[in-house]
C-alpha positions as CSV (number, residue, x, y, z in Angstrom):
1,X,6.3,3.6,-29.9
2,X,3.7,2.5,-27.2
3,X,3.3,4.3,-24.4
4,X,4.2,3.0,-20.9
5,X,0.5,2.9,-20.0
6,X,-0.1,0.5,-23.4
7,X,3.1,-1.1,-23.0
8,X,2.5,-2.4,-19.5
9,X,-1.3,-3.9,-20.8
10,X,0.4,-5.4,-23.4
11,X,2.7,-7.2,-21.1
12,X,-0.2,-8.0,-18.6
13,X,-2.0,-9.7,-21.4
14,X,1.1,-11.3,-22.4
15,X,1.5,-12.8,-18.6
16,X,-2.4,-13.8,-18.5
17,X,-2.0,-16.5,-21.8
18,X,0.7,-18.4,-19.7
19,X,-1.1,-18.3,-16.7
20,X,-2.6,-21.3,-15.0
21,X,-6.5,-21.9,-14.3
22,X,-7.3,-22.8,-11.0
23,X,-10.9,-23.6,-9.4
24,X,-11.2,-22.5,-5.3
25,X,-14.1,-24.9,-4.7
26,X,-16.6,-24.7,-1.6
27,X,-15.0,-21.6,-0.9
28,X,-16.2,-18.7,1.5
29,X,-16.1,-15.7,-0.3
30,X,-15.9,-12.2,0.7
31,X,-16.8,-9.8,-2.8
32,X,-16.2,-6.5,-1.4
33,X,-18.8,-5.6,-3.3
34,X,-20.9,-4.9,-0.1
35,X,-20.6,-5.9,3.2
36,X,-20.9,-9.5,3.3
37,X,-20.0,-13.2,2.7
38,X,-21.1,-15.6,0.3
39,X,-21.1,-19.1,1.0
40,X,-19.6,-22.5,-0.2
41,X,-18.8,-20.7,-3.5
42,X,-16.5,-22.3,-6.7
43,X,-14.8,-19.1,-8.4
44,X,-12.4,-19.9,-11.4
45,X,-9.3,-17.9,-12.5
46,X,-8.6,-18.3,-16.2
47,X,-5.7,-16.5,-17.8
48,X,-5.0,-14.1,-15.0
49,X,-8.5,-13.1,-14.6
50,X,-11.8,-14.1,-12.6
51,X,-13.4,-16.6,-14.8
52,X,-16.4,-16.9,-12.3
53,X,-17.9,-16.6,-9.8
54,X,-21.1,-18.8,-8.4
55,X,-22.6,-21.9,-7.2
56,X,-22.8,-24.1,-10.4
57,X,-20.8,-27.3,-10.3
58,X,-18.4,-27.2,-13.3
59,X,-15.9,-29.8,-14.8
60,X,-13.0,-28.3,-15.6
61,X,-10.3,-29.4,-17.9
62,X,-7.6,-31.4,-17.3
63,X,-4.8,-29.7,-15.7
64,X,-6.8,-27.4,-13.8
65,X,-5.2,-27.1,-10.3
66,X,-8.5,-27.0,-7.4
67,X,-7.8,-25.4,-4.0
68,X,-10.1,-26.7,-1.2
69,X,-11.8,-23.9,-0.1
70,X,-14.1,-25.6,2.2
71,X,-13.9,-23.7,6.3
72,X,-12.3,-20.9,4.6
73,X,-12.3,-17.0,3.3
74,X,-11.6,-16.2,0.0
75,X,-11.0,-12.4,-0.7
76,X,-9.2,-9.7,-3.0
77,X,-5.5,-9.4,-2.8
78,X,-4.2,-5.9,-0.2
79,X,-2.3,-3.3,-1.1
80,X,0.3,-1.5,0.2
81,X,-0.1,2.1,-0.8
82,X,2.9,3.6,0.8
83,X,5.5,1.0,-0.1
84,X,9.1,1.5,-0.7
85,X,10.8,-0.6,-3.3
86,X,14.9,-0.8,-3.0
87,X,16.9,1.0,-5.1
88,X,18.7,-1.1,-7.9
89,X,21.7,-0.5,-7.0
90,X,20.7,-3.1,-3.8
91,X,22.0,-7.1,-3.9
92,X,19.4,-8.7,-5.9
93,X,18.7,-10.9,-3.1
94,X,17.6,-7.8,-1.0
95,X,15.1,-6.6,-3.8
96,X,13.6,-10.2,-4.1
97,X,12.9,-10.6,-0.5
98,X,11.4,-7.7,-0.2
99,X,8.7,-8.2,-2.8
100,X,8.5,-11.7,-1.5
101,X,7.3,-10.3,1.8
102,X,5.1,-8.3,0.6
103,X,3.1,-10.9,-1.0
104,X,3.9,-13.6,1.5
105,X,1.5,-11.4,3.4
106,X,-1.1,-11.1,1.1
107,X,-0.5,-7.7,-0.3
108,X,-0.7,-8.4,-4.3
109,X,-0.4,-4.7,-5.1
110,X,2.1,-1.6,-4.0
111,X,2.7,1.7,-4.7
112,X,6.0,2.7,-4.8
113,X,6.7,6.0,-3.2
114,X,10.0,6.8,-3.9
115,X,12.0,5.7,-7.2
116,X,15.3,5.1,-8.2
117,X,16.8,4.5,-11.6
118,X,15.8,1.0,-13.3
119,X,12.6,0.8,-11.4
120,X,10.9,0.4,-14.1
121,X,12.7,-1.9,-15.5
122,X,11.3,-3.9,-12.3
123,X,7.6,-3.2,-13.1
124,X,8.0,-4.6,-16.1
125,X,9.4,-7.9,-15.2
126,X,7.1,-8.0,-12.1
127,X,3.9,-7.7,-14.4
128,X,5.7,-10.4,-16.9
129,X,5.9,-13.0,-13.8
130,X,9.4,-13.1,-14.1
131,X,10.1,-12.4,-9.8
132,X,7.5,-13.3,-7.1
133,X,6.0,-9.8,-6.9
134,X,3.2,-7.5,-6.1
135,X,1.6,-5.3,-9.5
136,X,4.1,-2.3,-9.2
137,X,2.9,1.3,-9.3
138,X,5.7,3.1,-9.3
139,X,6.2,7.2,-8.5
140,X,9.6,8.8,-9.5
141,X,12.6,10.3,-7.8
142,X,10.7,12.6,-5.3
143,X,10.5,16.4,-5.3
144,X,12.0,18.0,-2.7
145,X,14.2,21.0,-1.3
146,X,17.1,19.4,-2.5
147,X,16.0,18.1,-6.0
148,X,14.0,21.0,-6.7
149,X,15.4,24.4,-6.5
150,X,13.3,26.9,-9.0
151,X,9.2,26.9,-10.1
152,X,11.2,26.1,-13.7
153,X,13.0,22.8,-12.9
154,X,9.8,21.4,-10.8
155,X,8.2,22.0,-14.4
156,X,11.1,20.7,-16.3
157,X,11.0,17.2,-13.7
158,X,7.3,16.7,-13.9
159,X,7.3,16.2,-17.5
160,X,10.6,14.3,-17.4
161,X,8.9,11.9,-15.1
162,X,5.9,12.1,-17.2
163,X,8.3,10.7,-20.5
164,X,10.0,8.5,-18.6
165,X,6.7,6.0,-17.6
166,X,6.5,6.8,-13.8
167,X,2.8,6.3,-12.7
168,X,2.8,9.3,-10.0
169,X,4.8,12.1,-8.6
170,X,5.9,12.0,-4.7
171,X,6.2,14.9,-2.9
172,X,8.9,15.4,0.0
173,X,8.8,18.8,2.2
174,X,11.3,21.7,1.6
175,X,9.6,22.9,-2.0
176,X,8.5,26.5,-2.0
177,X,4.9,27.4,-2.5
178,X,6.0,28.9,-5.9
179,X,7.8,25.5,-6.7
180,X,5.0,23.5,-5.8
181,X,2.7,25.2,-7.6
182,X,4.6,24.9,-10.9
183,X,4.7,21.2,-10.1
184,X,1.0,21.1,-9.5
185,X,0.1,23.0,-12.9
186,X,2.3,21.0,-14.5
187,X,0.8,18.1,-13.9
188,X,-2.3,18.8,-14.1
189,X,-1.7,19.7,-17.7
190,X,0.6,16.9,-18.1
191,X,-2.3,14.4,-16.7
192,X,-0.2,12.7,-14.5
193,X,-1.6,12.2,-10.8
194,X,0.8,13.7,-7.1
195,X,0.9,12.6,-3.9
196,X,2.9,12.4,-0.4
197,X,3.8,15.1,2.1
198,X,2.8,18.6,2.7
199,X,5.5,20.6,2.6
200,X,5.9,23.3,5.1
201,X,5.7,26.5,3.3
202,X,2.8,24.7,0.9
203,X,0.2,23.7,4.1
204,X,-2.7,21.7,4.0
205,X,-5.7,24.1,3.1
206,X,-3.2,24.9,0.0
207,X,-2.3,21.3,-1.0
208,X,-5.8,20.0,-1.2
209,X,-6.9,23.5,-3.4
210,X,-4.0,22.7,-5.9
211,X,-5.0,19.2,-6.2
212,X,-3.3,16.7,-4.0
213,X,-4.2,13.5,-4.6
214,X,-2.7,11.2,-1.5
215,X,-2.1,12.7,1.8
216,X,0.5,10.3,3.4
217,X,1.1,9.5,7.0
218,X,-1.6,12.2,7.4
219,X,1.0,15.0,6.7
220,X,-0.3,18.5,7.3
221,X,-3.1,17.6,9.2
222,X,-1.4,17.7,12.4
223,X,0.7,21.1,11.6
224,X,-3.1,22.6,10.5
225,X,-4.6,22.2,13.7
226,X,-2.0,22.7,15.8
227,X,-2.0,18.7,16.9
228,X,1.2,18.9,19.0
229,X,-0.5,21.5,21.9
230,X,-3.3,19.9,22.8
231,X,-6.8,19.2,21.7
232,X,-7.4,19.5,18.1
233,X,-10.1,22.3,17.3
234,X,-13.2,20.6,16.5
235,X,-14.9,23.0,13.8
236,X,-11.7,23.4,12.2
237,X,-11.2,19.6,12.2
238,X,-14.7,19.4,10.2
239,X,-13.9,21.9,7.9
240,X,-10.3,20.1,7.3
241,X,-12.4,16.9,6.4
242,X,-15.2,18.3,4.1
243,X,-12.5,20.3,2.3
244,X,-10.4,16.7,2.2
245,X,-13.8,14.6,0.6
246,X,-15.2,17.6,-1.3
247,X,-11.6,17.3,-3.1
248,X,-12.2,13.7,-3.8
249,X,-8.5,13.5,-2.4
250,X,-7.5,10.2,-0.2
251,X,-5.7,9.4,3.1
252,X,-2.6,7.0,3.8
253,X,-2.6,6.7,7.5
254,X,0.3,5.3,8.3
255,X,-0.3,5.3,12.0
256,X,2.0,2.4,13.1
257,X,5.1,3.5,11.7
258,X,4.3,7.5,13.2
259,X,4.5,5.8,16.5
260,X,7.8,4.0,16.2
261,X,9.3,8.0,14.5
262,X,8.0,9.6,17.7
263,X,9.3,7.0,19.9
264,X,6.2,6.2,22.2
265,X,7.1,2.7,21.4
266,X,10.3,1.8,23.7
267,X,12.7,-0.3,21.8
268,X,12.9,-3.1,23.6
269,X,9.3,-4.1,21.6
270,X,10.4,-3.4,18.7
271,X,13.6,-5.1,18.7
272,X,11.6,-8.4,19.9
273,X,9.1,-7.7,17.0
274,X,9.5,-11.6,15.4
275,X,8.9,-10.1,11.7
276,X,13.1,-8.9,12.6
277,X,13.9,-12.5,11.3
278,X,13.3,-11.0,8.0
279,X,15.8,-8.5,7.8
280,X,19.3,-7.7,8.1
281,X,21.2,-7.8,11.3
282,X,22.7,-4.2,10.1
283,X,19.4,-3.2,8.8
284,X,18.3,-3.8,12.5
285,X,21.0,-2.0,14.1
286,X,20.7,1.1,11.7
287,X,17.4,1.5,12.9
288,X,18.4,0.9,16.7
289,X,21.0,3.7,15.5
290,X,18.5,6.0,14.7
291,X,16.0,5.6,17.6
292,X,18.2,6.3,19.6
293,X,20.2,8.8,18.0
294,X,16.7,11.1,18.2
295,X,14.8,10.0,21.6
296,X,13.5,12.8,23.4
297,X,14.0,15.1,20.5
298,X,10.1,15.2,21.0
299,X,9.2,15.3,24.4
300,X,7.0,12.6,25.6
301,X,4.3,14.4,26.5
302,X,4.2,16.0,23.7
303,X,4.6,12.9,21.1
304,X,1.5,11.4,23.3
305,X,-0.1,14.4,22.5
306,X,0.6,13.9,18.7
307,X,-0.3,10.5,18.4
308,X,-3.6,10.6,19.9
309,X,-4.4,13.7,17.7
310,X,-3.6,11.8,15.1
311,X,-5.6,8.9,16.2
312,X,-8.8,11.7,16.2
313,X,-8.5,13.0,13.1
314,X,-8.0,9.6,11.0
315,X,-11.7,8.7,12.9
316,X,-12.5,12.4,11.5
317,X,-12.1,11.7,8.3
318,X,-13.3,8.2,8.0
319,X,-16.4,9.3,9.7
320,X,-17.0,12.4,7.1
321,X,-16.7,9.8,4.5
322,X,-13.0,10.7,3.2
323,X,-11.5,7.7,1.2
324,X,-8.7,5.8,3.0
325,X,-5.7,3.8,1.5
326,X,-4.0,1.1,3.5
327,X,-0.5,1.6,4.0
328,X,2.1,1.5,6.4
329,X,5.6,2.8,4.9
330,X,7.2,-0.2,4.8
331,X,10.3,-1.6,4.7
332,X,11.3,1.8,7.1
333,X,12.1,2.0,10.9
334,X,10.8,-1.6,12.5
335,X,8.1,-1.6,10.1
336,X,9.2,-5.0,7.8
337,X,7.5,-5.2,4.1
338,X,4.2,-7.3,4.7
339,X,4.0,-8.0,8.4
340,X,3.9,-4.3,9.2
341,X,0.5,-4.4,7.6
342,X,-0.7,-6.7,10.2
343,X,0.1,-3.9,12.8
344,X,-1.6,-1.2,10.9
345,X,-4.6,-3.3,11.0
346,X,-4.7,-2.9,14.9
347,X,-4.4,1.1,14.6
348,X,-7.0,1.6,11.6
349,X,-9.2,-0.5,14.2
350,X,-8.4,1.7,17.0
351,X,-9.1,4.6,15.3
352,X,-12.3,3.3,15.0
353,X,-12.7,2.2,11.4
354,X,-14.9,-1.5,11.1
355,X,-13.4,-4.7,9.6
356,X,-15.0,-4.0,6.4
357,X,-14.5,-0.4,6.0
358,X,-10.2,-1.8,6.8
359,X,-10.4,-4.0,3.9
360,X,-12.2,-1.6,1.7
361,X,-9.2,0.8,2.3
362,X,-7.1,-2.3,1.3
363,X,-9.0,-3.8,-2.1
364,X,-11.6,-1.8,-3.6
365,X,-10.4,2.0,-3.2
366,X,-7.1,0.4,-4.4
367,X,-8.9,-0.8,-7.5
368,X,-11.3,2.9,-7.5
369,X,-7.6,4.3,-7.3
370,X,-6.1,2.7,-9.6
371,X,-9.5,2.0,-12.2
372,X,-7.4,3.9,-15.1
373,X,-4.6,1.3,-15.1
374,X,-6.5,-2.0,-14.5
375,X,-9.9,-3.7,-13.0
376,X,-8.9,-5.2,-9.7
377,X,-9.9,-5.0,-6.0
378,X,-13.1,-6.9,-5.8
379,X,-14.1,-10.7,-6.2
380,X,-16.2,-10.8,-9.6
381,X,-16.0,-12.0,-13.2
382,X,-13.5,-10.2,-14.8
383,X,-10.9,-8.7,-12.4
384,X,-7.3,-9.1,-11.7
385,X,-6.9,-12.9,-9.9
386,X,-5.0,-11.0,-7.0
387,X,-6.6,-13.5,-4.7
388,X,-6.0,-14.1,-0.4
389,X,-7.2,-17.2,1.2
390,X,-7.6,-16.8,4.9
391,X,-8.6,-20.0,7.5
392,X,-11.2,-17.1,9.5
393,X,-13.3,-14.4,8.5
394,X,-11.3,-11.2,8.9
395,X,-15.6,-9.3,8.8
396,X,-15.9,-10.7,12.6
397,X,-12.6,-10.5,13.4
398,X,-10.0,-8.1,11.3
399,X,-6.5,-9.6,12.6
400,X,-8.0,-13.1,10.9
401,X,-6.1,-11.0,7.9
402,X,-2.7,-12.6,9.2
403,X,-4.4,-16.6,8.9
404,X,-3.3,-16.9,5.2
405,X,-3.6,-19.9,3.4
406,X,-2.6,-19.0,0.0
407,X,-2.1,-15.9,-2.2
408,X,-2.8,-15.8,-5.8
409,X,-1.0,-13.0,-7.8
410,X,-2.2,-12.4,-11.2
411,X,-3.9,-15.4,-11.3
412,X,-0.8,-17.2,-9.9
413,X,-1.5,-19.6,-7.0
414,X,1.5,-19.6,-4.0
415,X,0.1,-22.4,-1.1
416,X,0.9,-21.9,2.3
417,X,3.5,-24.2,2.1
418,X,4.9,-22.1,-0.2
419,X,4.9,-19.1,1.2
420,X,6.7,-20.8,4.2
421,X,9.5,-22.2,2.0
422,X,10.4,-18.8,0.9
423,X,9.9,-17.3,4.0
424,X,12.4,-20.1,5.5
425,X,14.8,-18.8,3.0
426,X,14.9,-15.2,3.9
427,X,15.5,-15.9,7.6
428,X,18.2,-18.6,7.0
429,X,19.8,-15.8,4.5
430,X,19.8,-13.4,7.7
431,X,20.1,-16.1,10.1
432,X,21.2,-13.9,13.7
């Protein structure tokens, strides 16, 4: 029997003979190799992969579909590396239009950081073409104070999930330290990566020792340095970051969503957020619901406090060289699959990170992350054709990311006027 890992190669390769070659001719394009642009370039995508590459002029065989590339940017599909996928159990309509958005947006790969039953079942048919989809990653059912209740059955899960084909493990607070470590030994022999919160009893300095591999939303960071009094401690701030990079562990910011959950956004923006088109009249008013079911459970001042800590220590560790994953926990609170990535952007620029060192976090740590399970994340000969055409060049300016012309998904090629048909769909479904 082939292992999930083989089985999911197999059906990528299986994809890739169907797929369609297409030429972007005269095209700008941004490698992510290094930190620049190369000019009125023709790259091919054959068979779900880059073909090349260069400035020759080519005929191409009949049926080749050409995109004009001429004015524009080309560059690797973005990720969303803290991405929520609904359960099954959801109308189909609801799954679809999720994935939709996500790619709609130009983000060609997610990890999935909470599963449900039949998920994978959904990875599969997402790497076969059969939806409009990101590549899946996929963690399992997430360990928690409520799904994990002895050192025993955190072993038992991890190599249940381990069977079963889930890429990661997600980690939720209210595990003991005992129970945590048992998960963390566990899969370190079972070779199968973790990532997510820190739970409480676990802390930071603790997590990263054990082997960590994702911090998201920044979790622990905060609680370590005592982010919610005042002024984070400098020197312990440095020694949090060279312990972070010295672990080779990685960051999922996050930092949009963290200001809608502590409410120093006031509601009326977020209910006039446009992206709310997209979703649910209920699914807005359940998260109306919950604003305001918690405001001022965090005092202002103190949630200010929080936020701009948090602002400090994402510049911390970009600047000591810590590896950072885009993501934005989406679909969650205001934060819609796809557009909420847009509205990271802003934060990961306010926090001081550059336009290139934003779409690194969003293309070729994906494909470093990732490297075991594919070759994507950059623009050369051989990678995944997860592909975003963009009318401006997101170096000068990085909100140009939102100017999308076209997305190619495993070497599938969606137009703008595409993307716009089935976005039209979507908001006539949930027309107010």
């Amino acid at each position: 029997m082939l292992k999930p890992a083989t089985l999911l190669a197999s059906l990528a390769l299986a994809l890739s003979a169907s797929a369609e070659t297409v030429v972007f001719q005269n095209v700008n394009v941004i490698p992510m190799t290094s930190d620049r642009v190369l000019a009125r370039q023709t790259v091919v995508v054959k068979d779900g992969r880059i073909d090349y590459v260069g400035t020759a002029r080519m005929k191409m065989p009949e049926g080749t579909k050409s995109v004009d590339g001429r004015g524009k940017y080309l560059l690797p599909g973005l990720a969303e590396m803290h991405g929520h996928i609904p359960p099954m159990n959801a109308p189909v309509h609801v799954i679809e239009d999720v994935l939709f958005e996500y790619v709609a947006n130009g983000i060609t790969t997610v990890r999935g950081m909470l599963g449900h039953p039949g998920q994978l079942n959904l990875r599969t048919r997402a790497a076969l073409g059969e939806i409009v989809s990101p590549t899946l990653y996929l963690a399992g059912p997430s360990f928690n104070g409520n799904s994990i209740n002895s050192p025993q059955q955190a072993i038992e899960k991890v190599r249940q999930q381990k069977q079963e084909g889930w890429d990661l493990l997600k980690i939720h607070p209210g595990l003991t330290r005992d129970e945590y470590d048992a998960m963390a030994l566990t899969a370190r022999d079972e070779k199968i990566r973790f990532g997510g919160h820190v739970p409480a009893d676990v802390g930071l300095l603790h997590a990263i020792e054990m082997g960590q591999e994702t911090f998201d939303h920044v979790d622990g960071y905060v609680e370590l340095l005592d982010g919610d009094k005042g002024p984070v401690d400098e020197k312990k701030l440095a020694d949090a970051v060279a312990r972070t990079k010295a672990a080779g562990a990685w960051i999922v910011p996050t930092m949009a969503l963290w200001e809608v959950l502590l409410d120093t956004i006031d509601l009326k923006t977020l209910r006039a957020y446009p992206e709310l088109k997209y979703v649910p009249q209920s699914t807005v008013d359940q998260w109306t619901k919950l604003y305001n079911d918690r405001l001022d459970q965090v005092p202002r001042a103190t949630a200010e406090t929080i936020v701009k800590n948090r602002m400090r220590i994402l510049r911390a560790l970009n600047e000591g060289g810590v590896k950072i994953l885009m993501g934005t926990d989406a679909p969650q609170q205001f934060s819609v699959p796809g557009f909420s990535l847009h509205r990271e952007l802003e934060r990961m620029r306010d926090a001081g990170m550059t336009p290139y060192q934003i779409l690194v976090s969003g293309t070729r740590n994906v494909g470093e992350y990732f490297k075991a399970k594919d070759s994507f994340g950059t623009v050369e000969k051989g990678k995944r054709a997860d592909l975003v055409l963009v009318d401006a060049n997101p170096l000068e300016d990085i909100s140009n990311l939102s100017k999308i012309s076209g997305v190619m998904v495993r070497g599938r090629w969606m137009s703008r006027a595409e993307i716009d048909a089935g976005l039209a769909k979507i908001e006539e479904r949930y027309k107010r």
